[in-house]
DSSP file (Angstrom, degrees, kcal/mol; ACC not computed):
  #  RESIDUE AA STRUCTURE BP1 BP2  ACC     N-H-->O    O-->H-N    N-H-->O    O-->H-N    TCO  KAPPA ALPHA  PHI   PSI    X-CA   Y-CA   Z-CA
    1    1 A X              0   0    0      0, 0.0     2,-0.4     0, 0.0    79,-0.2   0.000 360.0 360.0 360.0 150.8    2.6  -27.3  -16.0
    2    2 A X  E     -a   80   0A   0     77,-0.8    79,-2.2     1,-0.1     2,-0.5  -0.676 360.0-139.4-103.6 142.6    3.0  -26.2  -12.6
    3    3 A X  E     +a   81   0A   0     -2,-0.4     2,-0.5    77,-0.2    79,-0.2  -0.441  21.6 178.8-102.7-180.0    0.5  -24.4  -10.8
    4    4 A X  E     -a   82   0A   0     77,-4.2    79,-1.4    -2,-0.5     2,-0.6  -0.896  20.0-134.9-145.3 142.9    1.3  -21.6   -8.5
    5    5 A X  E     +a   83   0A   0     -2,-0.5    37,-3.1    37,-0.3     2,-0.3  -0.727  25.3 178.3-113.3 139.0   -0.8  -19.1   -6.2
    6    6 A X  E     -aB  84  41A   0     77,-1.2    79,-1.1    -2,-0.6     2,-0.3  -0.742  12.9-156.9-114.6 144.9   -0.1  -15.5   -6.1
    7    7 A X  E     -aB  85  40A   0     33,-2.0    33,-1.7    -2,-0.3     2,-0.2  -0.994   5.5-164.1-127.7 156.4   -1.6  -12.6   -4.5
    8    8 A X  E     -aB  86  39A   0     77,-3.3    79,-1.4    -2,-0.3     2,-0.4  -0.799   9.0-147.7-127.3 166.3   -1.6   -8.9   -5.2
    9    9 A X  E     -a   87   0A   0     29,-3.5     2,-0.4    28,-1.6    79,-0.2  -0.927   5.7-156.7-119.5 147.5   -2.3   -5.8   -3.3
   10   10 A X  E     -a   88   0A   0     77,-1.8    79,-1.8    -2,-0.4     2,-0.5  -0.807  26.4-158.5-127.7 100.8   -3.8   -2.6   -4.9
   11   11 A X  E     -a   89   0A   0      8,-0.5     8,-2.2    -2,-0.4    79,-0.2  -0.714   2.4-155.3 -57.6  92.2   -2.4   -0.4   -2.1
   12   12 A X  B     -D   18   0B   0     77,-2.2    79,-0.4    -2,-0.5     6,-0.2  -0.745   3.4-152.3 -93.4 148.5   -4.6    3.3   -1.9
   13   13 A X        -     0   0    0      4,-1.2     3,-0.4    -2,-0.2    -1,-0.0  -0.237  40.4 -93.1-103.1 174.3   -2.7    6.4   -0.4
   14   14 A X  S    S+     0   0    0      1,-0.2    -2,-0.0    -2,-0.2     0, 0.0   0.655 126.6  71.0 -71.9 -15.5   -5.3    9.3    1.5
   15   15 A X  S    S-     0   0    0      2,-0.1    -1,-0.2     1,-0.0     3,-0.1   0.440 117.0-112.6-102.3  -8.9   -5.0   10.7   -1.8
   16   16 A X  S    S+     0   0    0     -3,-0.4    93,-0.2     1,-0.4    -2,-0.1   0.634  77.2 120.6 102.8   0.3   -7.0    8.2   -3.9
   17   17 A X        -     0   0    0     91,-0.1    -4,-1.2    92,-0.1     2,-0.4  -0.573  54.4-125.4-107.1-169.2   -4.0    7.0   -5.7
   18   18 A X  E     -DE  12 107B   0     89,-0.9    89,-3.1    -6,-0.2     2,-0.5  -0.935  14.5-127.4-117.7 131.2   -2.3    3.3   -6.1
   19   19 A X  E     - E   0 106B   0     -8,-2.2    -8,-0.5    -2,-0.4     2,-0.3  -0.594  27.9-172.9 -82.9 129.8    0.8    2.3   -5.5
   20   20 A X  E     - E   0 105B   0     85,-3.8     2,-0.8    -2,-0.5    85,-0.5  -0.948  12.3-145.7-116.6 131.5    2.4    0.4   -8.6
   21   21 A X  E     -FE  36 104B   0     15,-0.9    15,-1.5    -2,-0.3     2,-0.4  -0.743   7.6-133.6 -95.1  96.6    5.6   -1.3   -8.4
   22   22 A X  E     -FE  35 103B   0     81,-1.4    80,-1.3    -2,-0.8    81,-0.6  -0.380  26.2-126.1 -51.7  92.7    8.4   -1.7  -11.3
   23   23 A X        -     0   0    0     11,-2.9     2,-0.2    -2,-0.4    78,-0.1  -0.164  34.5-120.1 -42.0 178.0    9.7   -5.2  -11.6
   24   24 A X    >   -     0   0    0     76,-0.3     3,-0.9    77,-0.1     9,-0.4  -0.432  28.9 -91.3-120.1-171.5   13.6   -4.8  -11.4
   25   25 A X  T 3  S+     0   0    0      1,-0.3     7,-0.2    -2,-0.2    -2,-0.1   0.745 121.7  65.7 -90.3 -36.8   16.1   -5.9  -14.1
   26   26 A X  T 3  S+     0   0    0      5,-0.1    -1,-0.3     2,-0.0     3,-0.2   0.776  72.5 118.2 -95.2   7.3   16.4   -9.3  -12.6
   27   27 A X  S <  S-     0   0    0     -3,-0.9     5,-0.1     1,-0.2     2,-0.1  -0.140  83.5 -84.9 -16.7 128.9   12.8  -10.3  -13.3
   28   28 A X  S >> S-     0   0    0      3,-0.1     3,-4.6     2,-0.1     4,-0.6  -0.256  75.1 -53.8 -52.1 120.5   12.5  -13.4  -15.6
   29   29 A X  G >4 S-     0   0    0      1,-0.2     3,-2.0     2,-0.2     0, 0.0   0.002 126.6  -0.5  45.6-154.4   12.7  -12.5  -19.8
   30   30 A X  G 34 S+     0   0    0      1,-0.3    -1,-0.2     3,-0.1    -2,-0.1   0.299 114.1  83.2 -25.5 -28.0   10.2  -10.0  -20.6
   31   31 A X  G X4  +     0   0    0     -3,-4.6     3,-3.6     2,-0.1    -1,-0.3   0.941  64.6 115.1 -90.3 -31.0    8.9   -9.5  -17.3
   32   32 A X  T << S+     0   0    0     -3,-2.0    -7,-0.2    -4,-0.6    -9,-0.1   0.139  89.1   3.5  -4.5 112.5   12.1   -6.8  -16.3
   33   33 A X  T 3  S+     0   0    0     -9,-0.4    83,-0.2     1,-0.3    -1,-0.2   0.346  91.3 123.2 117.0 -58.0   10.5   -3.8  -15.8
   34   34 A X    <   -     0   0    0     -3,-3.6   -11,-2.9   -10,-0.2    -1,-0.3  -0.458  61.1 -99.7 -89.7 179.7    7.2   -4.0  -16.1
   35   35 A X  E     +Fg  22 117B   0     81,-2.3    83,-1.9   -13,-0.2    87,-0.3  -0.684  38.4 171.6-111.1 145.2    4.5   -2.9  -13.2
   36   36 A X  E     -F   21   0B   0    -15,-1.5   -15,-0.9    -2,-0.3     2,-0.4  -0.648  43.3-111.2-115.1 169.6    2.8   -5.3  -10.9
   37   37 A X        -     0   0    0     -2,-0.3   -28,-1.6   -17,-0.2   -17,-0.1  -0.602  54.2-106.0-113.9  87.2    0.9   -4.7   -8.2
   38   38 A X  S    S+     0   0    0     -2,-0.4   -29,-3.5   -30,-0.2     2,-0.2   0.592  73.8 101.7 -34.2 166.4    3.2   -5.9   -5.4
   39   39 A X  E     -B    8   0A   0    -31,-0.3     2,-0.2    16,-0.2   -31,-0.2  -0.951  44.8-159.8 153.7-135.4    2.4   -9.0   -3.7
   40   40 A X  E     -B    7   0A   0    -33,-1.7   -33,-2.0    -2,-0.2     2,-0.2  -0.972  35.4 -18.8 170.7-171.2    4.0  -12.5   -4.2
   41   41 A X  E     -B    6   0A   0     -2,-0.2     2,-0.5   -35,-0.2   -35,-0.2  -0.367  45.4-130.4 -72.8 164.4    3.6  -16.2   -3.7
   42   42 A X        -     0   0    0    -37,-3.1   -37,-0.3    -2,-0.2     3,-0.1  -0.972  30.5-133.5-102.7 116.4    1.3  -18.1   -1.3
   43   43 A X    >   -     0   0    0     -2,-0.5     3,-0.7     1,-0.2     2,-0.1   0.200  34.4 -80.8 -44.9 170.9    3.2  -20.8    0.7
   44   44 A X  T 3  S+     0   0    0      1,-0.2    -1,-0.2     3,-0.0     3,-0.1  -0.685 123.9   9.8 -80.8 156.9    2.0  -24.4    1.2
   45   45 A X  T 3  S+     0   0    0      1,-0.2     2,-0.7    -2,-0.1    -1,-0.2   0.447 102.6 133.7 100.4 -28.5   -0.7  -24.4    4.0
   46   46 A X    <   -     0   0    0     -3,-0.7     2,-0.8     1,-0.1    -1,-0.2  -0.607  56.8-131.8 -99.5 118.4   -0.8  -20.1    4.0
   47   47 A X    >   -     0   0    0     -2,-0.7     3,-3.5     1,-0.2     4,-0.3  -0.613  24.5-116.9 -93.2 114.1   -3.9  -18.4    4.0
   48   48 A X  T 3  S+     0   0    0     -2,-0.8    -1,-0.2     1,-0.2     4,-0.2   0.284 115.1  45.7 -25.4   8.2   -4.0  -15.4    1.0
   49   49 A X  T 3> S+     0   0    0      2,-0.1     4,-0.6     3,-0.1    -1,-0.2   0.707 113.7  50.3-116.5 -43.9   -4.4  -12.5    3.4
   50   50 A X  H X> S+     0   0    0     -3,-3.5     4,-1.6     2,-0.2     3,-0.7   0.865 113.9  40.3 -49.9 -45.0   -1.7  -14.0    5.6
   51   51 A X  H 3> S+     0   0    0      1,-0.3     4,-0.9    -4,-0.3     5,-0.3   0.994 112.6  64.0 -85.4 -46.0    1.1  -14.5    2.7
   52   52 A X  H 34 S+     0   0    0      2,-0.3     4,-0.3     1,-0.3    -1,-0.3   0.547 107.6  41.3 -25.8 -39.1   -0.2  -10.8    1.3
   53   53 A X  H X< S+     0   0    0     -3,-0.7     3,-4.2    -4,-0.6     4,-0.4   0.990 113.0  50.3 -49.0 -86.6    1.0   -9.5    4.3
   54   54 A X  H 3X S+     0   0    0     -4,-1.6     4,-0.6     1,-0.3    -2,-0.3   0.161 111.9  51.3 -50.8  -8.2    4.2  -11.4    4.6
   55   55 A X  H 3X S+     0   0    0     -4,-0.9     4,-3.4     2,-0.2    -1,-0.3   0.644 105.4  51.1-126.9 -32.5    4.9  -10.5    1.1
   56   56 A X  H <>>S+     0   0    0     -3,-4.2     6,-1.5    -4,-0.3     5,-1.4   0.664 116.3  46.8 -83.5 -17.4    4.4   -6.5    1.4
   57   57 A X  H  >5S+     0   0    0     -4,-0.4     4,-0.6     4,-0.2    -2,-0.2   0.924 111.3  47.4 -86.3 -35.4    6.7   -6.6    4.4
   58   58 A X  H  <5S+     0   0    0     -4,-0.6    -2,-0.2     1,-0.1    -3,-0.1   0.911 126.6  25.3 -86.8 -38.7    9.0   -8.5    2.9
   59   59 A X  H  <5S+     0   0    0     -4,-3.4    40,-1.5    40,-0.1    41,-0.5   0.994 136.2  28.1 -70.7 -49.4    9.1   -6.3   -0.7
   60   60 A X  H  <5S-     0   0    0     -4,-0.8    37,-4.4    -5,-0.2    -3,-0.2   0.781  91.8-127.6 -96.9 -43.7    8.0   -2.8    0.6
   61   61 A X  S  <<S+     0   0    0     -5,-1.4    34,-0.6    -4,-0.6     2,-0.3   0.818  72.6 134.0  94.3  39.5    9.2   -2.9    4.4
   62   62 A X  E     -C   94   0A   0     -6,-1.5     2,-0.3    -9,-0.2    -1,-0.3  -0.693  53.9-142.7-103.2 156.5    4.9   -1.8    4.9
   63   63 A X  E     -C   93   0A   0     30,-3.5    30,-2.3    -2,-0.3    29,-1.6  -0.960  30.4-152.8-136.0 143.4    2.7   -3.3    7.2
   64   64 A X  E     -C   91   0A   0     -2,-0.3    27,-0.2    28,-0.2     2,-0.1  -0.847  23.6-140.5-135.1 132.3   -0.7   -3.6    5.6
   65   65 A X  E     -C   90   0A   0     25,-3.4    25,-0.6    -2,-0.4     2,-0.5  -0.526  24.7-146.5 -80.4 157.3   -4.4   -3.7    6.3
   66   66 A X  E     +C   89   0A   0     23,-0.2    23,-0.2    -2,-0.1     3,-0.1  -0.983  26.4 164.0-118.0 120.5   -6.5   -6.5    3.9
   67   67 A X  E     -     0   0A   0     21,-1.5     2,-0.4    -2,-0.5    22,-0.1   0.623  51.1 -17.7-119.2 -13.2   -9.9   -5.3    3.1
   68   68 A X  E     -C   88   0A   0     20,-1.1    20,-1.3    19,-0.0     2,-0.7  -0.809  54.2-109.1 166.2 153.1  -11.4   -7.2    0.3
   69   69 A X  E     -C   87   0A   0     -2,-0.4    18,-0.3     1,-0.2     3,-0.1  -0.657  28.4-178.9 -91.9 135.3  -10.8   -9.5   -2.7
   70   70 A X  E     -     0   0A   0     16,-4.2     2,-0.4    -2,-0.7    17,-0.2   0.882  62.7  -2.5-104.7 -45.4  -11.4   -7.5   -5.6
   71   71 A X  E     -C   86   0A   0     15,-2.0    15,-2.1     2,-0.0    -1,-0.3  -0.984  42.6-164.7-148.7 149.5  -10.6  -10.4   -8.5
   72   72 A X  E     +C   85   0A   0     -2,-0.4     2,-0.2    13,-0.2    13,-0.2  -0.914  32.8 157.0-119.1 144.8   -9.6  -13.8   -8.6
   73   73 A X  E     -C   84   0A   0     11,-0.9    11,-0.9    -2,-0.3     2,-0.4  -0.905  35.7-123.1-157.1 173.6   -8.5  -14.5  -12.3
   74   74 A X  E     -C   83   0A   0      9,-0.2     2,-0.3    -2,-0.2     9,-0.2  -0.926  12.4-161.1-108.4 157.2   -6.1  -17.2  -14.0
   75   75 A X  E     -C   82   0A   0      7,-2.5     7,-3.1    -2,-0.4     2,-0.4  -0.975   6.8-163.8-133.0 132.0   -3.0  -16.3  -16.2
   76   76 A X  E     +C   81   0A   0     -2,-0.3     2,-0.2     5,-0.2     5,-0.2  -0.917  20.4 166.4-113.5 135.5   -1.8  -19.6  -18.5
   77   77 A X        -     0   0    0      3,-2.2     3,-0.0    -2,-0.4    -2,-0.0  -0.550  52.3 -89.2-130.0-143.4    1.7  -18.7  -19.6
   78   78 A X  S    S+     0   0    0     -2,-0.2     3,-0.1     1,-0.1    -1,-0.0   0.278 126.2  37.5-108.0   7.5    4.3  -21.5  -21.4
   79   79 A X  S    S-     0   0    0      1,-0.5   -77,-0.8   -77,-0.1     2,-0.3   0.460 120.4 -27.4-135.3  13.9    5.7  -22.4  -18.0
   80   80 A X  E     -a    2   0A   0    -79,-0.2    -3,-2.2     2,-0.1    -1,-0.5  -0.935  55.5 -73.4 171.0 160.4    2.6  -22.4  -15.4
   81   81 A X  E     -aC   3  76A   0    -79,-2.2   -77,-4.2    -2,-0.3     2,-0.7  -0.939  22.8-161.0 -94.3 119.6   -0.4  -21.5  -14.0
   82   82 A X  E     -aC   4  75A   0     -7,-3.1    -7,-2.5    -2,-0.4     2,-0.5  -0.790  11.2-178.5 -95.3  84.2   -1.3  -18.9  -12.5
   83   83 A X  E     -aC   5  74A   0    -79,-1.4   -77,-1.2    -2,-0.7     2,-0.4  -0.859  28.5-158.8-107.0 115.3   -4.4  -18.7  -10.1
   84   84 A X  E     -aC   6  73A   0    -11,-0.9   -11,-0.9    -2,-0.5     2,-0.4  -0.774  17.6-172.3 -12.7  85.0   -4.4  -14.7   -9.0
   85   85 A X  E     -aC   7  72A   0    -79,-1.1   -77,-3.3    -2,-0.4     2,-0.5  -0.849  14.6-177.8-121.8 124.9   -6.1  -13.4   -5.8
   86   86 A X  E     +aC   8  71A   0    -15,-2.1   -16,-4.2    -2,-0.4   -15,-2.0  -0.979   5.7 170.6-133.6 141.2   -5.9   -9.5   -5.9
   87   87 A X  E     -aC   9  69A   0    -79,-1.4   -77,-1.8    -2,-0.5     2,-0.2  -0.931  29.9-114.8-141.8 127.3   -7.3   -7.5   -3.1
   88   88 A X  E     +aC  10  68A   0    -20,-1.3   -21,-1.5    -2,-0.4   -20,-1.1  -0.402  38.2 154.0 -81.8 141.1   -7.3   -4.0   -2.0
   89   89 A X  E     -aC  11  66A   0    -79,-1.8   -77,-2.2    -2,-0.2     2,-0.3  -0.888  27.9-139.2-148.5-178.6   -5.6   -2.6    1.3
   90   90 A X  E     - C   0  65A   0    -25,-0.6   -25,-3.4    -2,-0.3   -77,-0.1  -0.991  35.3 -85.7-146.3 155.2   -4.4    0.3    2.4
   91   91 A X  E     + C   0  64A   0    -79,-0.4   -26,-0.3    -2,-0.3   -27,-0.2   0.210  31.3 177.5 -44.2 161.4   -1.2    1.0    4.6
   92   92 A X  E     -     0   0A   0    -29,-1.6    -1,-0.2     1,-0.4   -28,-0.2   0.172  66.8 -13.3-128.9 -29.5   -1.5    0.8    8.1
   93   93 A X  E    S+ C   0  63A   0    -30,-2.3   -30,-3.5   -28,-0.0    -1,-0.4  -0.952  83.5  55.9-162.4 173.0    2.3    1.6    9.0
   94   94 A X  E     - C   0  62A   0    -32,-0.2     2,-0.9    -2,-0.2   -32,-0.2  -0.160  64.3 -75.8 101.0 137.1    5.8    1.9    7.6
   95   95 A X        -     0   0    0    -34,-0.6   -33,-0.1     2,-0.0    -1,-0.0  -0.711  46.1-111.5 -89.0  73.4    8.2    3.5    5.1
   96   96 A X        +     0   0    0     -2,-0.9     2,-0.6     1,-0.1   -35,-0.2   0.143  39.6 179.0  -2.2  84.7    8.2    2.4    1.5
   97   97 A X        -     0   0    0    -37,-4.4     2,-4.2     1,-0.0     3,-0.2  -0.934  30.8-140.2-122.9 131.3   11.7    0.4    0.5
   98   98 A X        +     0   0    0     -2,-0.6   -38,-0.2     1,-0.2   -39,-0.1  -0.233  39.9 159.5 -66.0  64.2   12.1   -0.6   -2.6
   99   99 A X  S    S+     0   0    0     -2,-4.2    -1,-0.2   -40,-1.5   -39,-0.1   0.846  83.4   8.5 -78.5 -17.0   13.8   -4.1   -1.6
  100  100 A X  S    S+     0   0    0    -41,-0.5     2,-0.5    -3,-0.2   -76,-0.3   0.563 118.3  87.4-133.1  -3.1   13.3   -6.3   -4.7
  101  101 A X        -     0   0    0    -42,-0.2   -78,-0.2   -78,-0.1   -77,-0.1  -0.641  65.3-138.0 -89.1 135.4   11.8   -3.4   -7.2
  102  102 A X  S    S-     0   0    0    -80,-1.3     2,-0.3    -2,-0.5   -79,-0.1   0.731  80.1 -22.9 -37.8 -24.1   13.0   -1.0   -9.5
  103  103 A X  E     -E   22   0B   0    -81,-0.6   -81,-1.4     2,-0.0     2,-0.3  -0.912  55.2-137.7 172.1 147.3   10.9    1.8   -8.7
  104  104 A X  E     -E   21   0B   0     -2,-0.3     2,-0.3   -83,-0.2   -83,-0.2  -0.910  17.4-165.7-131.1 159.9    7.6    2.4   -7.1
  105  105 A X  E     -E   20   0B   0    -85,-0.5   -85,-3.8    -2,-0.3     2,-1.3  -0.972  15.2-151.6-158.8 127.0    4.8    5.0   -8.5
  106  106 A X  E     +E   19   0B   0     -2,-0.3     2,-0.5   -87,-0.2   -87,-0.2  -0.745  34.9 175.3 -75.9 105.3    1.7    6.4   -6.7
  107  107 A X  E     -E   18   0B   0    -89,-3.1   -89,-0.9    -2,-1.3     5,-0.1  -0.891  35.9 -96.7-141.1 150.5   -0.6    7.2   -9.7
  108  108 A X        -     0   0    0     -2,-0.5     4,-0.3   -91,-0.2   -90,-0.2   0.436  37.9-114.3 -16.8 159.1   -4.2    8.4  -10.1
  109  109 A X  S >  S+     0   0    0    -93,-0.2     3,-1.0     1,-0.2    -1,-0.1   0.858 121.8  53.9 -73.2 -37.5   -6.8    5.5  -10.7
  110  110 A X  T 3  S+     0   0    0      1,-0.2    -1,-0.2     2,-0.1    -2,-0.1   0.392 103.7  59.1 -98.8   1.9   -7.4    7.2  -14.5
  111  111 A X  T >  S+     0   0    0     -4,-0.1     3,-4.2     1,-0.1    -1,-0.2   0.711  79.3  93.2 -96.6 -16.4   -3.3    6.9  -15.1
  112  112 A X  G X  S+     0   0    0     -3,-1.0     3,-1.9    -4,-0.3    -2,-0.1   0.874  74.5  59.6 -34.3 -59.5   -3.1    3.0  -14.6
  113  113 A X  G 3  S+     0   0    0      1,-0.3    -1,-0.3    12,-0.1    -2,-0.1   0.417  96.2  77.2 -81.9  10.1   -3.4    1.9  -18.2
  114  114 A X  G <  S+     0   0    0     -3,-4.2    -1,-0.3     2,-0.1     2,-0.3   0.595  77.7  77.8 -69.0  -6.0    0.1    4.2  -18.6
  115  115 A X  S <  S-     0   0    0     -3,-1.9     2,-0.7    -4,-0.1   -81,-0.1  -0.630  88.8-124.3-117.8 160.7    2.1    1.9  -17.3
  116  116 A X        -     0   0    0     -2,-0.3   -81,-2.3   -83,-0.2     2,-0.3  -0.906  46.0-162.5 -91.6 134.9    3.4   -1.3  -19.5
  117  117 A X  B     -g   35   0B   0     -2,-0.7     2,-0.5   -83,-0.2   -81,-0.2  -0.657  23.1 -91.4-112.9 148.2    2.2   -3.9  -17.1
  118  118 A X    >>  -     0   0    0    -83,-1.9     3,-2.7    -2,-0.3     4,-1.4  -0.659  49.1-108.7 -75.9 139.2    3.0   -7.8  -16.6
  119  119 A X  H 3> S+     0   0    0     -2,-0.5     2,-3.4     1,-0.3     4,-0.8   0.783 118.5  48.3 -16.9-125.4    0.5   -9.9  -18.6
  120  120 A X  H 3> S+     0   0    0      2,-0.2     4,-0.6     1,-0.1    -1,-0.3   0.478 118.4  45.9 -13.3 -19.9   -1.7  -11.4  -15.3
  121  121 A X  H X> S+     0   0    0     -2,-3.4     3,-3.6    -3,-2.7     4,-1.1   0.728 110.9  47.0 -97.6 -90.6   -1.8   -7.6  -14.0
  122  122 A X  H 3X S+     0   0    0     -4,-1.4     4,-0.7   -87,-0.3    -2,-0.2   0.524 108.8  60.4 -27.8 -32.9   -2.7   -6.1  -17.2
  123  123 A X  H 3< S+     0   0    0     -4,-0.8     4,-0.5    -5,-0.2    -1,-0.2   0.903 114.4  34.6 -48.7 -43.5   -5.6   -9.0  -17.5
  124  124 A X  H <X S+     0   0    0     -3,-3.6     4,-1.6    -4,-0.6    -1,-0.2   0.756  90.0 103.7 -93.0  -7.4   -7.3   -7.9  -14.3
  125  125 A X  H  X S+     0   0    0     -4,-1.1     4,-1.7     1,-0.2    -1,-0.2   0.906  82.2  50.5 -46.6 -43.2   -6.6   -3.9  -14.7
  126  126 A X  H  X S+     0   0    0     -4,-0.7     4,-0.6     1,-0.2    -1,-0.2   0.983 103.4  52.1 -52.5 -45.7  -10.1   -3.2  -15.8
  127  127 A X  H >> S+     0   0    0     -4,-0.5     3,-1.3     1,-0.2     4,-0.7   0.866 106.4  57.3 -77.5 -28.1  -11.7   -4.7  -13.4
  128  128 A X  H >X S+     0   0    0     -4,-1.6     4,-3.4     2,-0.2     3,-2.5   0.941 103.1  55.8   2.7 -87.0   -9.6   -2.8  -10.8
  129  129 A X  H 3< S+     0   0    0     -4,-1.7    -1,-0.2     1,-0.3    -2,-0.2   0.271 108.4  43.0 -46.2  -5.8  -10.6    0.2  -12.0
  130  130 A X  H << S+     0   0    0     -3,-1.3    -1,-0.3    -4,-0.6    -2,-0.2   0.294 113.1  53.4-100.2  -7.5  -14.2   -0.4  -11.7
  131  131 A X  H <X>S+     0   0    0     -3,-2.5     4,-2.0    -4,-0.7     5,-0.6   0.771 116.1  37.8 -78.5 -47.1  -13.8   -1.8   -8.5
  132  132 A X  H  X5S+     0   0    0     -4,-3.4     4,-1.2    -5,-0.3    -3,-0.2   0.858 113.9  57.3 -60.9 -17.4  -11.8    1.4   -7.2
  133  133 A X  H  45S+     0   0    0     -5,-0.3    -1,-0.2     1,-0.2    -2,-0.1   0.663 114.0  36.3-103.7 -11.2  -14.0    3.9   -9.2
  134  134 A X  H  45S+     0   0    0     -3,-0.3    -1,-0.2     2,-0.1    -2,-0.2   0.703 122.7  44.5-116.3   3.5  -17.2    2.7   -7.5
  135  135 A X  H  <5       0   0    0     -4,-2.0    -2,-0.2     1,-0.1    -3,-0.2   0.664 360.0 360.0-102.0 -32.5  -15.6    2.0   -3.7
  136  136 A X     <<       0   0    0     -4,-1.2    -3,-0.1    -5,-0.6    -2,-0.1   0.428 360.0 360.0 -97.1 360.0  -13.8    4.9   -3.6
C-alpha cells in the first residue's frame, strides 16, 4: 500500500465558525461530495505548514496563517495510507474561490457533526471540537 501525507486546515472566521469544504463530483467513488477540511498533499522534501499553505492558495485562492497542529491521526483505506496532520489557522488575506470544491460552508463549532464527512475527517472530528471548544 502506498503511503501518502496530507494536511488539513480547520480555518476559524472572527465569528468563531469553520470553514468546511464540499468535495466536488469528480472526487474518487464515495468520496464526491463529502466535507473535508481543505488542505491537500505534502510534496517530497515539503515541510506540512509549507505544503498547507500551498495547498489553501491553490484550492481557496486564501493566504493563510498556521498556528498549531491540533491532531496527527492515520486513515487505512483499501488503496493507502494515510498519515494526517491537521492544524488550525485563520485567514490572513484573500477571497474565497471555490477552485477544486463544490461548495464551501462556514458553520458553528456545535454544527460540524451535520455534515456527511470523508472517513479520515470524520475520524479526527471530535478531537477538533475539543480542541476548538477549549482554544477558542
Amino acid at each position: 500500500m502506498k503511503n501518502i501525507k496530507v494536511v488539513a486546515a480547520v480555518i476559524r472566521d472572527q465569528h468563531n465558525r469553520i470553514l468546511c469544504a464540499q468535495k466536488s463530483e469528480s472526487a474518487q467513488g464515495e468520496d464526491a461530495y463529502k466535507w473535508e477540511f481543505p488542505g491537500g498533499k505534502v510534496e517530497a522534501r515539503e515541510k506540512s505548514t509549507n505544503a498547507l499553505k500551498r495547498e489553501i492558495k491553490e484550492e481557496l485562492s486564501l493566504d493563510i496563517e498556521v498556528h498549531s497542529l491540533i491532531n496527527e491521526s492515520k486513515h487505512v483505506s483499501q488503496t493507502h495510507n494515510l498519515l494526517l496532520k491537521t492544524y488550525f489557522s485563520t485567514i490572513i488575506k484573500g477571497t474565497i474561490t471555490t477552485n477544486v470544491h463544490n461548495q464551501i460552508r462556514w458553520m458553528n463549532i456545535n454544527d460540524l457533526h451535520d455534515l456527511d464527512w470523508l472517513d479520515a475527517d470524520k475520524a479526527i472530528l471530535d478531537d477538533v471540537i475539543k480542541y476548538l471548544n477549549f482554544n477558542l
